[in-house]
C-alpha positions, 0 to 999 in steps of 0.5 A: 795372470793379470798385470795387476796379480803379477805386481801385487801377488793378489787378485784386484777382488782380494786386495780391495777387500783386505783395504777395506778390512785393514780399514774397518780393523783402524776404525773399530780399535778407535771407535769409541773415542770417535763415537762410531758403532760397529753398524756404522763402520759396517754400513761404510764399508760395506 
């Protein structure tokens, strides 16, 4: 195991995208008040 899975109990692929999904997750439960589509959100985060 890496230093970085033995601190967080995650691999650095799995914790980056469960960051970009908590992000996307914010972002879509605020969209309409920030005018942002779901294919905006989806062309930022990747």
């Amino acid at each position: 195991m890496t230093p970085f899975a033995t601190t967080f109990a995650v691999t650095p692929l799995e914790f980056i995208r469960a960051l970009r999904l908590n992000e996307a997750r914010r972002l879509l439960t605020t969209a309409r008040a920030n005018g942002l589509s779901v294919t905006a959100i989806a062309m930022d985060l990747g």
